[in-house]
C-alpha positions in Angstrom: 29.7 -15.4 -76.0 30.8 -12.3 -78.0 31.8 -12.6 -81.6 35.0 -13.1 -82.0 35.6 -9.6 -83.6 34.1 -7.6 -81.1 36.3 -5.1 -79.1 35.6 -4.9 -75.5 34.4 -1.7 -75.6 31.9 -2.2 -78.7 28.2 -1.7 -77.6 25.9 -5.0 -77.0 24.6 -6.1 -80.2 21.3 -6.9 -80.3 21.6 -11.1 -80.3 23.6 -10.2 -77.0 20.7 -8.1 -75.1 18.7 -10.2 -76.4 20.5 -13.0 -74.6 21.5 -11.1 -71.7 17.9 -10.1 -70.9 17.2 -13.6 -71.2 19.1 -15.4 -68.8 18.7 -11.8 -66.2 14.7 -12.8 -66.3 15.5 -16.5 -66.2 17.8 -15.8 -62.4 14.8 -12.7 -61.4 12.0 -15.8 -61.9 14.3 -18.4 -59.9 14.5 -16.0 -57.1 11.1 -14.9 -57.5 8.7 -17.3 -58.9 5.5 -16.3 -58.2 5.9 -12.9 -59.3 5.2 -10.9 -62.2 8.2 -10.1 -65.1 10.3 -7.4 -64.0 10.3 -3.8 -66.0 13.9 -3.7 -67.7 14.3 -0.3 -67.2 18.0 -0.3 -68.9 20.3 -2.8 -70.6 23.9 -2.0 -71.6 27.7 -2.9 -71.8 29.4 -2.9 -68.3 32.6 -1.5 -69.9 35.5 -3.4 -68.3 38.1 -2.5 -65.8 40.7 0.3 -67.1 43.2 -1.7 -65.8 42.3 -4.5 -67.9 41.4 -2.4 -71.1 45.3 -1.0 -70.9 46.7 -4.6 -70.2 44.9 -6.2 -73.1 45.6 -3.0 -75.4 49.3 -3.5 -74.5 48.9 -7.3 -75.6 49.5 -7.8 -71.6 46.7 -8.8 -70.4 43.7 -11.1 -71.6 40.5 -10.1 -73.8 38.5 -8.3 -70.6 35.5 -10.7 -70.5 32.0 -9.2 -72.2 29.4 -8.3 -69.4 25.6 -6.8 -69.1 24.6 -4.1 -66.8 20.5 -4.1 -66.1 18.8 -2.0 -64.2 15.0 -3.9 -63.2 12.0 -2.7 -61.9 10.7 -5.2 -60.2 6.9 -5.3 -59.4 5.7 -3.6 -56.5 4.0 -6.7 -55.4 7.0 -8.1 -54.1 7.4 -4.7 -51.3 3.8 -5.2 -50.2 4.4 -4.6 -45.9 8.0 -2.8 -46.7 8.2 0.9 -46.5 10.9 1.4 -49.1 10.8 -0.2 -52.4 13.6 -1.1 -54.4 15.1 -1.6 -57.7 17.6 -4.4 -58.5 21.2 -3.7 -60.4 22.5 -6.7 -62.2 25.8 -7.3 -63.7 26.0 -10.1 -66.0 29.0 -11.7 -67.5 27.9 -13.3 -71.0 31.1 -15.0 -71.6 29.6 -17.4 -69.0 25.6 -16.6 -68.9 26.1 -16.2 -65.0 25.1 -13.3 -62.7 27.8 -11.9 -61.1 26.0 -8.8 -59.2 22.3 -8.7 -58.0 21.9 -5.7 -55.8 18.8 -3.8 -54.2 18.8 -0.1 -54.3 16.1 1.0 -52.3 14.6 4.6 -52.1 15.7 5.8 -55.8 13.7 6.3 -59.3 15.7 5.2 -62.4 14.8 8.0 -65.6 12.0 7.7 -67.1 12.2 5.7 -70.4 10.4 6.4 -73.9 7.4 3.9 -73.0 7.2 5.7 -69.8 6.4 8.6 -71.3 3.8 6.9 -73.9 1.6 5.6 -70.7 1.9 8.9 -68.9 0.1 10.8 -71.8 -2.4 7.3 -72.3 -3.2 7.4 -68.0 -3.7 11.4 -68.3 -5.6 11.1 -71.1 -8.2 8.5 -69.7 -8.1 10.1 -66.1 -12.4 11.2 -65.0 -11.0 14.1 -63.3 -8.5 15.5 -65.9 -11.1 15.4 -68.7 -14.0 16.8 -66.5 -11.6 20.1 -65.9 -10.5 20.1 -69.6 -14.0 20.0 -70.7 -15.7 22.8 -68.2 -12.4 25.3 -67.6 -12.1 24.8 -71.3 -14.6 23.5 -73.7 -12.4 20.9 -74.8 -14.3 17.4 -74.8 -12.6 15.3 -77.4 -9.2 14.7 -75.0 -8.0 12.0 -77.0 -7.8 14.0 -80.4 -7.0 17.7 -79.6 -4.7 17.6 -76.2 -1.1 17.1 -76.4 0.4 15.8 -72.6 4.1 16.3 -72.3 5.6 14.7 -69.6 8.2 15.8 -67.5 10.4 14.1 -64.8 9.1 15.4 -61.0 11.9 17.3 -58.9 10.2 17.3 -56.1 11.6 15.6 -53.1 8.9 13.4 -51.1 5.7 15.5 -50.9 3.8 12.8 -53.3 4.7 8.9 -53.1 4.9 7.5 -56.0 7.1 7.3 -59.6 6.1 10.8 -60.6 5.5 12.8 -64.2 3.6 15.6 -64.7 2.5 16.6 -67.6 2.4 20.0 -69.8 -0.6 20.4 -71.5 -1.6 21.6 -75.0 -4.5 22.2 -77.3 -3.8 20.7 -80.7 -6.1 22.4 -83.5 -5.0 19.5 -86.5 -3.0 16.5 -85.9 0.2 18.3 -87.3 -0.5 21.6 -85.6 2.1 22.8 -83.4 0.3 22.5 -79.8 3.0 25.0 -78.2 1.3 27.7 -79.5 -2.1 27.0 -77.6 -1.0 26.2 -73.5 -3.5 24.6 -71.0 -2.8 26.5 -67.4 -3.6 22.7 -65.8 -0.3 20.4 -64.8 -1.9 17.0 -63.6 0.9 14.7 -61.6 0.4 11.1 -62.0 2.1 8.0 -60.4 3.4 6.0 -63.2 3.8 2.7 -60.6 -0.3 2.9 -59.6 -1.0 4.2 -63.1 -3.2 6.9 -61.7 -3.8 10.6 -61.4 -2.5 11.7 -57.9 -2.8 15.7 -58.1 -3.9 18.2 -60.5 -2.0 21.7 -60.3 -4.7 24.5 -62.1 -4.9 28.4 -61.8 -8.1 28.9 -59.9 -9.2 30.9 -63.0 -8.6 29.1 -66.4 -7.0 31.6 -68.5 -8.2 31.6 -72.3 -6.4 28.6 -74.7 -4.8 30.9 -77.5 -6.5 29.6 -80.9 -4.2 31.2 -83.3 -1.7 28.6 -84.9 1.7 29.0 -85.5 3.2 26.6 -87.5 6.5 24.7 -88.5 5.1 21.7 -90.5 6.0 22.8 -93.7 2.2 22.2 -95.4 1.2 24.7 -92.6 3.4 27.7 -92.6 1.0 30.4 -92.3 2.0 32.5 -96.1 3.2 29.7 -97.5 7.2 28.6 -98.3 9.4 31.3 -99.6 9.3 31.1 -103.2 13.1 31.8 -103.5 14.9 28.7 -101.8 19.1 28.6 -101.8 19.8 26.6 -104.9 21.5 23.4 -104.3 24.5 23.1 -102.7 26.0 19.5 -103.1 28.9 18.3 -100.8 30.5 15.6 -103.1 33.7 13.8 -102.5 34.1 11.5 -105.9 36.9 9.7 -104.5 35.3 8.3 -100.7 35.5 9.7 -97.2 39.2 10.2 -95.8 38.4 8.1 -92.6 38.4 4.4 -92.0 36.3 2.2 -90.4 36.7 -1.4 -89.5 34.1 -2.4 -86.6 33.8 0.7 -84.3 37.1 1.9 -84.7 37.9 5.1 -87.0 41.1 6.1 -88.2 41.2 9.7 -89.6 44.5 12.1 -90.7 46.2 11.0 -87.9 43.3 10.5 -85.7 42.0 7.3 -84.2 39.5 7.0 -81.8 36.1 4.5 -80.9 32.9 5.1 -81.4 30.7 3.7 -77.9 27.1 4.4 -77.7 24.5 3.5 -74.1 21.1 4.4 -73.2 22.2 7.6 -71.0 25.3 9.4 -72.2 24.3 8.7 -76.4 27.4 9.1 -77.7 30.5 8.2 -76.2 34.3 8.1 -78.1 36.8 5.6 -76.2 40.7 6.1 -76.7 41.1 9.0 -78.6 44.5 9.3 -79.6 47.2 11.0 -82.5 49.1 9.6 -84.4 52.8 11.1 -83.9 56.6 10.6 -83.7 56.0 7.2 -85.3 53.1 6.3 -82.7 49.6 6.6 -81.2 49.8 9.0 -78.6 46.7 8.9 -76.6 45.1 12.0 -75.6 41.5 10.8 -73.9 40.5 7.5 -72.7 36.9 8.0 -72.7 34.6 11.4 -73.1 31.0 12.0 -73.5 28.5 14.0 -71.7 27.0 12.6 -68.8 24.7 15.3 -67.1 22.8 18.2 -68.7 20.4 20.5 -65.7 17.3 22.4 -68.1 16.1 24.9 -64.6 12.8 27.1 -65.8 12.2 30.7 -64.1 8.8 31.1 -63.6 8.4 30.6 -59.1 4.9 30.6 -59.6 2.3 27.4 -59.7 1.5 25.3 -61.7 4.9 25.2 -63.2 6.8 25.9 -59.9 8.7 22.8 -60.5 9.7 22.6 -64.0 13.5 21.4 -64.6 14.7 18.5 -66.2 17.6 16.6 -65.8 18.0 14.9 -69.5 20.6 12.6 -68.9 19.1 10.9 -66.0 15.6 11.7 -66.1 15.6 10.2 -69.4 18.7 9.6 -70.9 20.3 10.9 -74.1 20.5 7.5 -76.1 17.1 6.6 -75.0 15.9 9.6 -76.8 18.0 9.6 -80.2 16.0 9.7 -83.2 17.5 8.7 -86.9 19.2 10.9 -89.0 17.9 11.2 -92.5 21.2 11.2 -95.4 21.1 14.4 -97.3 18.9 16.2 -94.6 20.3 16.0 -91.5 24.0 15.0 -92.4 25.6 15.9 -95.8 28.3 14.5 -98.0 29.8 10.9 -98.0 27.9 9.5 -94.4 28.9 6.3 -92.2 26.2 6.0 -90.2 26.5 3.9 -86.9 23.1 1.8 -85.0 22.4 2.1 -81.9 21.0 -0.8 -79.8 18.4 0.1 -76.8 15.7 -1.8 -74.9 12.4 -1.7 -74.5 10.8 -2.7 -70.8 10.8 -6.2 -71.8 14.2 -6.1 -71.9 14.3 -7.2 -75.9 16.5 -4.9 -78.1 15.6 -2.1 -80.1 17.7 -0.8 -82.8 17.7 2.9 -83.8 19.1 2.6 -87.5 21.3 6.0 -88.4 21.8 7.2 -84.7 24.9 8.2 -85.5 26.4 10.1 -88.1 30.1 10.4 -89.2 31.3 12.7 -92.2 34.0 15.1 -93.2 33.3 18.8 -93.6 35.3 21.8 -95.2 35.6 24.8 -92.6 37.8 27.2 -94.5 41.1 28.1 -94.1 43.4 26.0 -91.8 46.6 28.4 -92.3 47.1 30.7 -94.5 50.8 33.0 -95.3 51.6 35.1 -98.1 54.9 36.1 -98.6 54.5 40.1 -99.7 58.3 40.4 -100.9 58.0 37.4 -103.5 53.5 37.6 -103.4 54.0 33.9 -103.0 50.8 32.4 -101.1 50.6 29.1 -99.2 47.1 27.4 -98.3 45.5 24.8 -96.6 42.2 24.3 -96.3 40.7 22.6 -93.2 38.8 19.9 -93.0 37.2 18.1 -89.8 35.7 15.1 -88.8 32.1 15.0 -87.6 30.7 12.7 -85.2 27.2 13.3 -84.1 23.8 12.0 -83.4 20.6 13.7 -82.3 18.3 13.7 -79.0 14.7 14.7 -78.7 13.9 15.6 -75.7 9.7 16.1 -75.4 10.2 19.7 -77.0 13.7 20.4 -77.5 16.5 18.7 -80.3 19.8 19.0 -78.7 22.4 18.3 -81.7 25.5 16.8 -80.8 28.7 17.2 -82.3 32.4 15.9 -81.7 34.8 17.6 -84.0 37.9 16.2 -84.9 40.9 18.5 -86.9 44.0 18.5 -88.5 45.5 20.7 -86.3 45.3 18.4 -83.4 42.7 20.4 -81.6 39.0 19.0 -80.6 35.7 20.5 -79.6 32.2 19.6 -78.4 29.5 21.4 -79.6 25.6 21.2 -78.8 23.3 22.8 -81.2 19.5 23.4 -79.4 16.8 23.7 -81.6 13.1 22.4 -80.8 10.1 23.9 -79.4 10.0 26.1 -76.9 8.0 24.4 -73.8 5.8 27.2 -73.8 2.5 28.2 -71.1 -0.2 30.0 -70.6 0.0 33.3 -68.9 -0.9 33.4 -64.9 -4.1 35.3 -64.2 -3.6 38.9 -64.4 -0.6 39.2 -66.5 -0.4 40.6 -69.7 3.5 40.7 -70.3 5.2 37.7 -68.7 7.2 38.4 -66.1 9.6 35.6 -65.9 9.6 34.7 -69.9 8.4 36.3 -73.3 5.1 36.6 -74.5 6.1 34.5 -78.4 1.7 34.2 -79.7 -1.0 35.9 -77.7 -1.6 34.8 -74.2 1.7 32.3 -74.8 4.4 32.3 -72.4 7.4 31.3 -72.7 9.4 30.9 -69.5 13.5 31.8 -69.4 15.7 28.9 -68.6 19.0 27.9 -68.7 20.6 24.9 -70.0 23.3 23.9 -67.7 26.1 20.9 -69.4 28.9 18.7 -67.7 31.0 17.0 -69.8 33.4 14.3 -68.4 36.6 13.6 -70.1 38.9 11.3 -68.9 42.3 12.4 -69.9 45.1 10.6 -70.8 47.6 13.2 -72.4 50.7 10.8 -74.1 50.6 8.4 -71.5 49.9 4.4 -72.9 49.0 3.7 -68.8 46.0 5.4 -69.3 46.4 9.1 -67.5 48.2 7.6 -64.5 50.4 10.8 -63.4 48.7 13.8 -65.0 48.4 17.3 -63.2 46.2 20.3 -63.9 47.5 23.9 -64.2 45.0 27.2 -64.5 46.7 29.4 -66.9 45.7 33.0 -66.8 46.8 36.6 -68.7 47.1 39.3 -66.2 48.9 42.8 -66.8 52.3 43.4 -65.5 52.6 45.7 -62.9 54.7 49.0 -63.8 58.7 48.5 -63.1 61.2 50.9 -64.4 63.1 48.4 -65.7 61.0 45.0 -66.3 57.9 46.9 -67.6 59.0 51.1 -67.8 56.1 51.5 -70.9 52.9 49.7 -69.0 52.4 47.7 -71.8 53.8 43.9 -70.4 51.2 41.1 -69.6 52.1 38.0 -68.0 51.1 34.4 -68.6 50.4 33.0 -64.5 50.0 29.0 -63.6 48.8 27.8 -60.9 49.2 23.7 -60.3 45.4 22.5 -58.5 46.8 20.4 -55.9 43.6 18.5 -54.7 40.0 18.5 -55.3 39.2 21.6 -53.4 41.3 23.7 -55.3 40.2 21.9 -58.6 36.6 23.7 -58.5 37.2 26.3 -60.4 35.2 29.0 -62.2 35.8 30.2 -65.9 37.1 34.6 -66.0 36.6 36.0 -69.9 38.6 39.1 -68.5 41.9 37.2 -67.5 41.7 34.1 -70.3 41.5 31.7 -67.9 41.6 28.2 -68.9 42.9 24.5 -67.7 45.7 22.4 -69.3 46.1 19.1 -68.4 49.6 18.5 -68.6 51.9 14.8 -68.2 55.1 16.6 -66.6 56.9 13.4 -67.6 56.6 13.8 -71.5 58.8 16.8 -73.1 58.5 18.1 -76.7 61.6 18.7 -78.4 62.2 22.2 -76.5 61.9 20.9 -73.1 58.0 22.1 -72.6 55.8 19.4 -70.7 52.8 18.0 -73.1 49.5 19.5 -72.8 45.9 19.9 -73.8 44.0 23.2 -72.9 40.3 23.2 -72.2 38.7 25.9 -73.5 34.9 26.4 -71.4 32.6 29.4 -72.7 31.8 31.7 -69.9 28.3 32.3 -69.6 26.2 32.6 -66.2 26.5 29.5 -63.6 23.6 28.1 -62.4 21.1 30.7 -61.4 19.0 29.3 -58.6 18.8 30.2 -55.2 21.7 27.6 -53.6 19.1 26.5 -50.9 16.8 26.0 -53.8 16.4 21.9 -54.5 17.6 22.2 -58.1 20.6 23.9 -57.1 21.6 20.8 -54.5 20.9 18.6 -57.5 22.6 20.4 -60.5 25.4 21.9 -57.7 28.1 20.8 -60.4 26.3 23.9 -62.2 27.6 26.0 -59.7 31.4 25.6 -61.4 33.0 25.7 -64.5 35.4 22.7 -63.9 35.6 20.4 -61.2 39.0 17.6 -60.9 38.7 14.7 -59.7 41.1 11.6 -59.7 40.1 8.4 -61.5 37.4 6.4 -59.6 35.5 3.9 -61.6 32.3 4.4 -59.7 32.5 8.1 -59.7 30.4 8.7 -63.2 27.5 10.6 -62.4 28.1 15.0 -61.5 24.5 14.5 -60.5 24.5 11.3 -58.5 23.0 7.8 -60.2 19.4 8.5 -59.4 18.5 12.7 -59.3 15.2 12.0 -60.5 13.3 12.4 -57.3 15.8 12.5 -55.0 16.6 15.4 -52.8 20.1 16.3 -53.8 23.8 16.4 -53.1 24.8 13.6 -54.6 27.7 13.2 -57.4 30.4 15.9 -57.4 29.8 17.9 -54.6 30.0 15.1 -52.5 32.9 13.5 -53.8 35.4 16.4 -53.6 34.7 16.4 -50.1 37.3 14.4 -49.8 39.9 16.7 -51.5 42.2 13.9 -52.7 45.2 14.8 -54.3 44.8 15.5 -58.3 49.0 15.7 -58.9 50.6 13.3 -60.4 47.5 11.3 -60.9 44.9 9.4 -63.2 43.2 13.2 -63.8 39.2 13.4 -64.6 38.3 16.8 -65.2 34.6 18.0 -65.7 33.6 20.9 -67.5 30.6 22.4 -66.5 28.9 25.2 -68.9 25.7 26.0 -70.4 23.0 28.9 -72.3 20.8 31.1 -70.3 18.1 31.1 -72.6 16.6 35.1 -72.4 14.0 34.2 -75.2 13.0 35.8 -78.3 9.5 35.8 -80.3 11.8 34.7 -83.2 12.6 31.4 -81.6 9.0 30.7 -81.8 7.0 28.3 -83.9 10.7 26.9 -83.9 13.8 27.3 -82.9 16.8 28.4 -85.2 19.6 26.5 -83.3 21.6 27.7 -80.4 25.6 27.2 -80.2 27.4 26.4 -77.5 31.1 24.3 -77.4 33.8 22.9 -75.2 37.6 23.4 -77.0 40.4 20.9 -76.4 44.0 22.6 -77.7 47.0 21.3 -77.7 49.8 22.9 -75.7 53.2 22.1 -76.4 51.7 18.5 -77.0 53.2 18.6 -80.9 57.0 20.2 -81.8 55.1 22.2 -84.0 52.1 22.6 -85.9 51.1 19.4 -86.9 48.9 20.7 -89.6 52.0 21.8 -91.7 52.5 18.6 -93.2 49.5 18.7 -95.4 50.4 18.7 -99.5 48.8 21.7 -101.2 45.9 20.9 -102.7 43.4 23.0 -105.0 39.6 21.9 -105.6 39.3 21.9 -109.2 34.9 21.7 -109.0 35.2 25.9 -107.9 34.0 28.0 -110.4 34.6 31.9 -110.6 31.0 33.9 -111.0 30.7 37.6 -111.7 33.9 38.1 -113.6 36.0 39.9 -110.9 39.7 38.6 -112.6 42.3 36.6 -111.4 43.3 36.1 -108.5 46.9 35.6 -106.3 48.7 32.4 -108.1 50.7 30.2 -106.2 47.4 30.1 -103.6 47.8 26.6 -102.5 51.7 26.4 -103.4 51.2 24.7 -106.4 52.8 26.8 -108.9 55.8 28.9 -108.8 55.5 32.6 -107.1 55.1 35.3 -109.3 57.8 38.0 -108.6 56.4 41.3 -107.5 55.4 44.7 -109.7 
């Protein structure tokens, strides 16, 4: 039974996995005596119905009971005879301890979790084969000190059997040395269910292991640290944060929102909404991202296969690390736990996984009045919710911003290691990467996002009859009357009917951009109520379409898809890429090309970096931007942000004596009358 105080949507605690896994085990035994445990491969919340979420939110409907959604592993004993094995999905309701879903899903691999990964570098590591080749194509003999493995998901539809990793492999010169900089040209492929090698992918001539070290660890910067670090730079708010928090709801200048967190998407903020008019008027249900394609260019073996699919190959909450106070977030901090599982099913908490805190980002609006020289201000500030994955090599840094202004955004900072190898025989300048240390390689890739925001745009029923309209600039075409100097532009709109028109692609040169609109709300002149979405334009998915990672990460191949509401339909990728041979997810579920007017709108925004790389993002990465924008249009009667008081921070000092400035900066003194 929950606590009392729980929400619906609040994550499991961990007395509740640790209860749910329980009783899960206790039904998987009954059915199964005689075998072995199970592997828990994931435990979270099964979120309840959005029907019942609005009904009991509306104080119409009961408190949604709490339930447990488990993904098992079972052993492969129990298939012994049966071509296809199978993995069990398990709802559980935990109001009543009973099991209210059991269901095989044969012929799929669920991602590949953290311990996973920690017995794929042990089972490389002890392999006969894989440390006879290290030791002859490489005079490496102690495998257990100086290689590094990193294992990466296999997408490789059905040419080996098995649960599949392969694994990258580096030289490490010191147990803090950065291994990236010395790559083995050796990719062994192991079967994580037989806990064997089953292939080795080599050159057939070993190419030389760079020896020079190029290092991050700040005891082994080659030169040393800078002897003239920034002096300190304190964010201090003597008076507290702004925000509220009372379980895992936050209220902020206006804002109010709930913070969710599960082993795939990380991060995930339920029933966003503004305060306004004298109520909360919703503007997303739920958001987070759920799929993120990481395609590499080099065609050539070994690494003729290397792509990851983070979400599902391993899952964004599964690989959140703590964030260190004063480090990695700065200022007044709430930090937020999250609760995962290890194979046994029994929770694991990840203190600090998220991060909330308030940030100054300059000026929010800004007039001065030259006839009188009198100067309003108002700084902005903006709510920060993040938490951080590492993904083998790369940090992806996740950020939801909140602002006054009644705008949102979604921005990933990368930063990491560069998954780097060595050269293939003959080349001395790469030709599908950049040469970063000698002999290094490191390949051009692209990381490919889809974000999925259920919209709900001032409508307390949850997004129920929501349309979206592409809004684009284009020039006027000369008229001697309506346009006799060339100079007009037009604003066009066109409504996407159904889901085949909703697959749209993002055009810098004509603005283009998608507002979600609820024709049945007006502001105050009439306009229908509106949030734009913003997505950066940067190359689509660059693969060959017949390639297998382009039928896998097809939603790549768009910069927005719409689709209406369907509880089921979470996934842009499918529920199981890893392994699988593609077309599953979006491009399979606009097929249908239902009708996206005047209904419960998803839309998902689909974006990403082609990463052309540099020798400076080597021994580490200075972080790459990238970010979604959510803008209000015609959502407020005006600007919302023009209610703020003035305000002038007192803790700013003047330095260099250049005199004084404008008064009356943040309107509070009277104007000063012109020379």
């Amino acid at each position: 039974m929950a606590p009392f105080d729980m929400h619906p949507l609040d994550p499991l605690s961990a007395e509740e996995m640790k209860q749910a896994s329980g009783l899960i085990l206790a039904a998987f035994e009954k059915r199964y005596p005689h075998a072995r445990s199970p592997i828990f491969n994931a435990v979270t919340l099964e979120e309840p119905l959005k029907s019942e979420l609005l009904a009991f939110d509306a104080g119409k409907g009961p408190i949604p009971a709490r339930k447990c959604f488990a993904i098992l592993q079972p052993p492969r004993s129990l298939y012994q005879g049966e071509e296809v094995y199978a993995i069990v999905e398990v709802i559980l309701n935990l109001d009543t301890g009973e099991v209210e879903e059991w269901q095989q899903v044969p012929a799929v691999q669920p991602l590949i979790t953290p311990e996973d990964c920690f017995e794929a570098e042990k089972i490389c590591k002890a392999d006969a084969k894989v440390c006879e080749m290290l030791a002859s194509r490489y005079g490496i003999h102690d495998v257990q000190s100086d290689v590094a493995c990193d294992p990466w998901s296999v997408h490789e539809h059905g040419k080996l059997p098995g649960r599949l990793v392969q694994l990258f492999l580096y030289k490490r010169l010191s147990p803090n040395d950065n291994q990236y900089a010395h790559p083995i040209d050796m990719v062994p492929v192991l079967d994580l269910d037989r806990a064997c090698v089953v292939h080795i992918d080599a050159t057939e001539s070993p190419q030389r292991v760079n020896e020079v070290p190029n290092n991050y660890h700040h005891a082994l910067v080659e030169g040393g640290l800078r002897a003239d670090p920034p002096k300190p730079l304190n964010v201090v708010q003597p008076e507290g944060p702004s925000f509220t928090v009372v379980g895992n709801k936050v209220s902020w200048q206006k804002w109010s929102f709930r913070v969710g967190f599960n082993f795939r998407e990380g991060l995930v903020l339920h029933q966003v909404g503004y305060q306004d008019l004298g109520r909360l008027r919703p503007v997303l249900f739920r958001a987070s991202m759920v799929e993120m394609a990481v395609p590499y260019a080099e065609p050539r073996e070994p690494y003729h296969r290397k792509c990851a699919f983070d979400v599902s190959d391993y899952g964004l909450g599964n690989c959140t690390t703590s964030l260190s106070l004063g480090c990695d977030c700065l200022g007044a901090i709430k930090y937020f736990d999250a609760v995962l599982n290890d194979r046994r099913g029994h929770p694991v908490v990840v203190h600090k996984a998220v991060c909330m805190h308030e940030e100054d980002v300059g000026l929010l609006w800004k007039h001065v009045d030259y006839r009188t020289g009198h100067s309003e201000s108002r700084r902005a500030r903006r709510l920060v919710i993040s938490f951080l994955t590492t993904v083998v090599n790369y940090e992806y840094l996740n950020y939801w911003y909140l602002y006054q202004d009644g705008h949102m955004e979604f921005e990933i900072k990368l930063t990491g290691q560069l998954s780097t190898n060595a050269l293939s025989p003959g080349e001395e300048i790469p030709a599908y990467g950049t040469l970063v240390d000698p002999g290094v390689n490191a390949q051009h890739h692209q990381h490919m996002f889809c974000v999925r925001l259920d919209m709900a745009v001032d409508d307390p029923e949850g997004g129920k009859h929501l349309e979206v309209v592409e809004q684009e600039v284009v020039a006027a075409p000369p008229h001697p009357t309506l346009n006799p100097y060339g100079n007009g532009f037009v604003v066009r709109e066109t409504v996407l009917e159904n889901e085949e028109m909703g697959q749209r692609v993002a055009s810098a040169a004509t603005a283009r951009a998608w507002i979600v609109r609820n024709p049945r709300v007006q502001n105050r002149l009439g306009q229908p109520v509106g949030y734009k979405i913003v997505v950066p334009e940067n190359p689509l998915l660059l693969a060959s379409p017949t390639s297998l990672v382009a039928r896998k990460g097809a939603f790549a191949s768009k910069n927005m898809w719409v689709t209406p509401y369907a509880r089921q339909e979470r996934w842009p990728a499918g529920e199981y890429p890893t392994q699988s041979e593609g077309g599953q997810g979006l491009p399979q579920w606009v097929r249908q090309k239902r009708s996206v007017r005047d209904a419960d709108v998803v839309v998902w925004p689909a974006y990403g970096l082609t990463h052309v790389v540099r020798t400076e993002d080597f021994g580490t990465m200075p972080v790459e931007t990238i970010s979604l924008k959510l803008k209000p249009v015609s959502f407020f009667d005006r600007n919302p942000a023009q209610d703020l008081p003035p305000e002038k921070n007192g803790a700013s000092i003047e330095t260099g004596g250049a005199g004084e400035g404008v008064r009356g900066c943040c309107g509070d003194q009277p104007p000063s009358p012109p020379n």
